[in-house]
C-alpha positions as CSV (number, residue, x, y, z in Angstrom):
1,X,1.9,262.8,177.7
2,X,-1.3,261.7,179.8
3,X,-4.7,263.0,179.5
4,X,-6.0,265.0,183.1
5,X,-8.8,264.1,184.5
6,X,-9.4,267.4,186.4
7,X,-12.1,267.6,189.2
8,X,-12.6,269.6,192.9
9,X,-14.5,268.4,196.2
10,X,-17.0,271.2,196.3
11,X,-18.2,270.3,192.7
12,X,-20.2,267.4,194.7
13,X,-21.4,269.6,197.3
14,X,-23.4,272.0,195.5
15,X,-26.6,271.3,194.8
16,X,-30.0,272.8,193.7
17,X,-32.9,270.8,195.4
18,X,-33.0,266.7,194.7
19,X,-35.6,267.1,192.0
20,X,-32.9,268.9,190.0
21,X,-31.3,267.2,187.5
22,X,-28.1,268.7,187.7
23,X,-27.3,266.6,190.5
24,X,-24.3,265.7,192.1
25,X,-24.7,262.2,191.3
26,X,-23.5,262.8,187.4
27,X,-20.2,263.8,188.7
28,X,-21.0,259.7,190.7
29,X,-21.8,258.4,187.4
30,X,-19.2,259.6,185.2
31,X,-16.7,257.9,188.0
32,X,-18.8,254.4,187.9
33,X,-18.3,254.5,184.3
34,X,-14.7,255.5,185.0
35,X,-13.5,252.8,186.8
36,X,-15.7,250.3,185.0
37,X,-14.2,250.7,181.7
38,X,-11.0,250.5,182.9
39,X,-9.7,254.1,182.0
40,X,-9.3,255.9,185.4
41,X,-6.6,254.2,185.8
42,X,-4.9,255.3,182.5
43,X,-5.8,259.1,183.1
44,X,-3.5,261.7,185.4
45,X,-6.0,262.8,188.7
46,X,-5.6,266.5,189.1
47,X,-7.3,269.1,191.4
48,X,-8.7,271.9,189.9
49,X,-7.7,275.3,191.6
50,X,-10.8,278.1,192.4
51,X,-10.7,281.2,189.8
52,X,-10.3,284.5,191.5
53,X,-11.8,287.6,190.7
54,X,-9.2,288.5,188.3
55,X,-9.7,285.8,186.4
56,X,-13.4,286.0,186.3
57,X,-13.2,289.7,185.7
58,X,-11.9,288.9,182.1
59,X,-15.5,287.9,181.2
60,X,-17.7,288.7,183.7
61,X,-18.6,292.0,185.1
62,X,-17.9,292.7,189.0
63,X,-21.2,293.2,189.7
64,X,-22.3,289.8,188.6
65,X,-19.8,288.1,190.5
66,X,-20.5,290.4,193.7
67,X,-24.0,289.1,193.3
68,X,-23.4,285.6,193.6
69,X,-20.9,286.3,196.3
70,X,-23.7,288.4,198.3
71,X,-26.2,285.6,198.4
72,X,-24.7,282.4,199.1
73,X,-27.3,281.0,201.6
74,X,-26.1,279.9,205.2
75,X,-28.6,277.1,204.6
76,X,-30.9,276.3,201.9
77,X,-31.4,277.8,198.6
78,X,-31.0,281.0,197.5
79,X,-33.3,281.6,193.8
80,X,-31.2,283.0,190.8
81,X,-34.4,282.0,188.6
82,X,-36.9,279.2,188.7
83,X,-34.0,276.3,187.1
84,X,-30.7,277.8,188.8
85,X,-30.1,277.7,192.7
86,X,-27.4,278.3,194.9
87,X,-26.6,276.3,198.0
88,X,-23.6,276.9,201.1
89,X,-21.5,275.0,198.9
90,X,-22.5,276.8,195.3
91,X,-19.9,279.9,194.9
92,X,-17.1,277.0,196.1
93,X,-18.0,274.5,193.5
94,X,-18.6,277.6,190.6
95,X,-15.4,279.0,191.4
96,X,-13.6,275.9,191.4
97,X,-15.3,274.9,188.0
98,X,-13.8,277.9,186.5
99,X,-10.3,277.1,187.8
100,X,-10.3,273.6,186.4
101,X,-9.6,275.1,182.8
102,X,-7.2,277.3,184.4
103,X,-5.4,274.2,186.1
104,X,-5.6,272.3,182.5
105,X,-3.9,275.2,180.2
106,X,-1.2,276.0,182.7
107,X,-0.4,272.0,182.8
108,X,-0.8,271.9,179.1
109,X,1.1,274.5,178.5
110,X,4.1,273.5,180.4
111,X,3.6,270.1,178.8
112,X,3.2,268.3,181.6
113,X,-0.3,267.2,179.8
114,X,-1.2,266.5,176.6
115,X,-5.1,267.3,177.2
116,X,-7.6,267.4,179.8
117,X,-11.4,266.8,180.9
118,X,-12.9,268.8,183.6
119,X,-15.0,266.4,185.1
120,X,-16.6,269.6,187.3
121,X,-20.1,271.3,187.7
122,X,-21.9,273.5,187.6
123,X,-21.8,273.7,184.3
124,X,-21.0,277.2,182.2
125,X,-21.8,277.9,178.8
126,X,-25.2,279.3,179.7
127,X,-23.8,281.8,182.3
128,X,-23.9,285.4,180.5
129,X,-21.4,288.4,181.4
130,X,-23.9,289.6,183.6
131,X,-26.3,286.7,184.3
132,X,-26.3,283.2,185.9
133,X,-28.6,281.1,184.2
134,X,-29.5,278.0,183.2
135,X,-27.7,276.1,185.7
136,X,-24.7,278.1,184.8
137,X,-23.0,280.7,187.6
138,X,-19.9,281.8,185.6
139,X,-19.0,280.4,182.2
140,X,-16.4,277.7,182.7
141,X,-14.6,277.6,179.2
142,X,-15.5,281.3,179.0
143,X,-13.1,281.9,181.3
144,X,-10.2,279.3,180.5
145,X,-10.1,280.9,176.9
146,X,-9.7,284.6,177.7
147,X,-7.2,283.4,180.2
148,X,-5.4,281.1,178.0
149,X,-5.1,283.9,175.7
150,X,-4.2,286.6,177.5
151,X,-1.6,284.5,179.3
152,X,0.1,282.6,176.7
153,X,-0.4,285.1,174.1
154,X,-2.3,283.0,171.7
155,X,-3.8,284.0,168.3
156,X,-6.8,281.6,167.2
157,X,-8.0,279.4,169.9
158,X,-11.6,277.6,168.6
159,X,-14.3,276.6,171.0
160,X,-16.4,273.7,170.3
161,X,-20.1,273.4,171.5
162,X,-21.8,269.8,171.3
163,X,-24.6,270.0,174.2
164,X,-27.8,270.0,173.0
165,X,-28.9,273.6,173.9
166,X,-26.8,277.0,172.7
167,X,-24.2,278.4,174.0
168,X,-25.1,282.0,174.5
169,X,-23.2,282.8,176.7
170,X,-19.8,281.6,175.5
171,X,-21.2,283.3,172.0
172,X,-21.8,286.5,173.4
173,X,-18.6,286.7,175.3
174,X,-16.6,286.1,171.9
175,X,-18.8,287.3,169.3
176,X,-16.9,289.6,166.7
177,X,-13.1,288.2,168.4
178,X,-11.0,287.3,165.7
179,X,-8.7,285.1,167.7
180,X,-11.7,282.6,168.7
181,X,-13.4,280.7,166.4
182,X,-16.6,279.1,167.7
183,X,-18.4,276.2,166.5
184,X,-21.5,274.6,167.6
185,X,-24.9,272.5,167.2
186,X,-28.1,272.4,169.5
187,X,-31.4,271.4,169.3
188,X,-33.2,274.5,167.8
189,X,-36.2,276.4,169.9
190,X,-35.6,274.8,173.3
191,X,-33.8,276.8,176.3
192,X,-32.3,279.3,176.2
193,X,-34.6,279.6,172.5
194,X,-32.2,282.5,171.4
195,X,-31.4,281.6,167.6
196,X,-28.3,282.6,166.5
197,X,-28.2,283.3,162.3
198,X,-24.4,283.5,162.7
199,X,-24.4,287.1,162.4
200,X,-20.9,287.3,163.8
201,X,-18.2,286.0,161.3
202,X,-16.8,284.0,163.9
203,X,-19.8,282.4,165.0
204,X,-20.8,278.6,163.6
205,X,-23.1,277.6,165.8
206,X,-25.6,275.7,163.7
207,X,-29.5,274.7,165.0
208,X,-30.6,270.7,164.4
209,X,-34.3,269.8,164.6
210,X,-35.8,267.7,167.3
211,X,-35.4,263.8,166.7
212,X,-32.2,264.2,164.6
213,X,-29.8,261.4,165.3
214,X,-26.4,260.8,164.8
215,X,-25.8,260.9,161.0
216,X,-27.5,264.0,160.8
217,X,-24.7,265.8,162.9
218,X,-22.2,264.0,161.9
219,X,-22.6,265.5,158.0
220,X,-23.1,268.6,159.8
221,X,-19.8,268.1,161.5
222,X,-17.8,267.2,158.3
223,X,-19.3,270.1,156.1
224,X,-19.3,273.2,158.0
225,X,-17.3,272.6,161.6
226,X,-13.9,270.7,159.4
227,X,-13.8,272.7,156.3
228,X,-13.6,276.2,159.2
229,X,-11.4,274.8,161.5
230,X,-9.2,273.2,159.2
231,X,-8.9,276.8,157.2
232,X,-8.5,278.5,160.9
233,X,-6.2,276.4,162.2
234,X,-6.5,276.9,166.2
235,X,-4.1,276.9,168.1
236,X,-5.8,275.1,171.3
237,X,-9.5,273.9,171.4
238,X,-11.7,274.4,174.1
239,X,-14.5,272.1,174.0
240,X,-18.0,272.5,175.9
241,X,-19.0,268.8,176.1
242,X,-22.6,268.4,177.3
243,X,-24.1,264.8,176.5
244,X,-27.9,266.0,176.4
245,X,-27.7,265.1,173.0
246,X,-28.2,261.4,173.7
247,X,-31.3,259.3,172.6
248,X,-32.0,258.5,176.1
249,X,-31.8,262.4,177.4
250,X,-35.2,263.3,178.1
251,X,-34.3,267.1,178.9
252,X,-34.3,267.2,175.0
253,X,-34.9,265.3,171.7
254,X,-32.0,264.0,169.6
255,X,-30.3,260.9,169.2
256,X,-26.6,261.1,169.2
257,X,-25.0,257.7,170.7
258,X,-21.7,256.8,172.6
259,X,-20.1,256.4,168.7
260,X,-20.8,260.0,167.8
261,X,-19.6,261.4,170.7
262,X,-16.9,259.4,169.9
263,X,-16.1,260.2,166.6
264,X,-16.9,264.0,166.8
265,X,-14.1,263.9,169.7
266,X,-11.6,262.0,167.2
267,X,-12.2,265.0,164.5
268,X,-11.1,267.3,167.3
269,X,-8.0,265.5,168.3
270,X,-7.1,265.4,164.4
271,X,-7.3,268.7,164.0
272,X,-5.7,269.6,167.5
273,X,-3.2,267.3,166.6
274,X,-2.6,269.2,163.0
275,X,-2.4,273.3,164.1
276,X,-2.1,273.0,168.1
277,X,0.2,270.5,169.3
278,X,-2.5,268.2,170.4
279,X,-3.5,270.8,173.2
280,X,-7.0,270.5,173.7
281,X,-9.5,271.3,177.0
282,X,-13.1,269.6,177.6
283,X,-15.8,271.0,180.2
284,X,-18.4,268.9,181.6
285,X,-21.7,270.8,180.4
286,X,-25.2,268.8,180.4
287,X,-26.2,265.3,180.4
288,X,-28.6,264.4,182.7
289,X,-29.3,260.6,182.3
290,X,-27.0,259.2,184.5
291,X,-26.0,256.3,182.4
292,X,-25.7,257.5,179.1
293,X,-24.0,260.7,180.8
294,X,-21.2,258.2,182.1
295,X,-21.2,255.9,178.9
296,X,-20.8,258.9,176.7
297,X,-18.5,260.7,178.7
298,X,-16.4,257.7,178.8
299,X,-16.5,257.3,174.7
300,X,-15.2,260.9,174.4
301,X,-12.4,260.6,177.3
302,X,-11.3,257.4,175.8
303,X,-11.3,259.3,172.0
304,X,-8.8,262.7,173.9
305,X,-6.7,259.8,175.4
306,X,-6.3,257.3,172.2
307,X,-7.6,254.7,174.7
């Protein structure tokens, strides 16, 4: 079975101003890097569909979406706060983004799919039940798990977070849940600056200091993420892959490479391989150089699909 490579139209449209990072031109870059390797070729195309208000509802409340929905601009920009716009284009491309997961467990459950990345933005795993933020309008993988496990009646699904800042968002929306393991890293005291000491059992998400490179994560990986997800075994993983992280990501200060994105991908796949039939879901999250956004995103597609 193929890997999807799972995208929509509008996720090029929106846009927040062209100083913005989060640019439509990542979504250009990952495809350069695409057909440049050699691996589009090699993965199964696949359009995500848009989430609808029942599936939003499962996470968010109705009056956050209603408040996106009420201020899509005719033209220009409409201010969620001083880093998070919306354009004509921006409820389209959110909605969409959250219905790529959506698109990737129903083919992955019907085995028409082995895995999938969701090569869509905005991103998510900022977005809070209640709040847009951080780039983030609704919380992509937020979404895809409580769908996934109402739907298919799953048990233990983990989530895994490698972007460089916290997931607060996905953490609030699955603190205390028994059936989700989540496990993280992130650059400690930069946005969204809200330290998590793991208070719920369920909650790995571990801070890093500025400048730490590869190794450093990498031990981290083996000693804390493993040894829990092997002892949980998950039934489908759900991973929020932002590629911040990278040495030449100025929007933070680590210095993971192409390799450990790589090899923290391979990990994944062993242990999807060993408790969840292989069955595993990747959402594009940050990365904001646009060549070592494409290179890395590459090295992890390339580790999903044994390429």
């Amino acid at each position: 079975m193929q890997t999807l490579y799972i995208t929509h139209p509008a996720c090029h449209l929106h846009e927040m101003g062209n100083w913005h990072p989060e640019c439509p031109e990542r979504l250009d870059a990952i495809n350069d890097q695409f057909l440049a390797s050699g691996i589009e070729g090699l993965l199964q195309p696949c359009r995500a569909r848009e989430a609808t208000d029942a599936d939003l509802l499962r996470v968010h409340s109705a009056e956050h979406i209603n408040y996106l929905k009420k201020h899509v601009p005719l033209k220009g920009y409409f201010e969620i706060d001083p880093d998070t716009y919306m354009n004509p284009h921006t409820l389209q491309a959110a909605l969409a983004a959250a219905g790529a997961g959506l698109t990737a467990v129903d083919e992955i459950m019907s085995q028409q799919a082995q895995n999938a990345f969701c090569a869509v933005r905005p991103p998510g795993h900022h977005a809070r039940p209640n709040q847009a933020m951080g780039f983030c309008f609704f919380n992509n993988i937020g979404v895809t798990v409580a769908y996934a496990l109402e739907k298919f009646k799953l048990g233990k699904v983990a989530i895994i977070d490698f972007d460089v800042h916290h997931g607060n968002g996905t953490a609030e929306m699955f603190a205390n849940d028994p059936r989700v393991l989540m496990c993280g890293f992130y650059q400690n005291l930069i946005f969204p600056n809200v330290h998590t000491e793991n208070k719920s059992e369920n909650m790995l998400n571990i801070p890093v200091e500025a400048y730490a490179t590869g190794d450093v994560v990498r031990k981290l990986v083996s000693d804390h993420w493993l040894p829990r997800l092997q002892a949980f075994e998950p039934e489908f993983i759900f991973v929020s892959a932002g590629f911040d992280a990278h040495r030449e990501d100025d929007l933070a200060q680590l210095g993971l490479v192409e390799n450990d994105y790589a090899w923290i991908t391979e990990q994944l796949v062993a242990q999807a391989e060993k408790s969840a039939q292989g069955r595993i879901v990747s959402f594009l999250e940050g990365g904001y150089n646009l060549s070592a956004l494409g290179r890395s995103a590459v090295a992890h597609v390339k580790a999903l699909a044994k390429l």
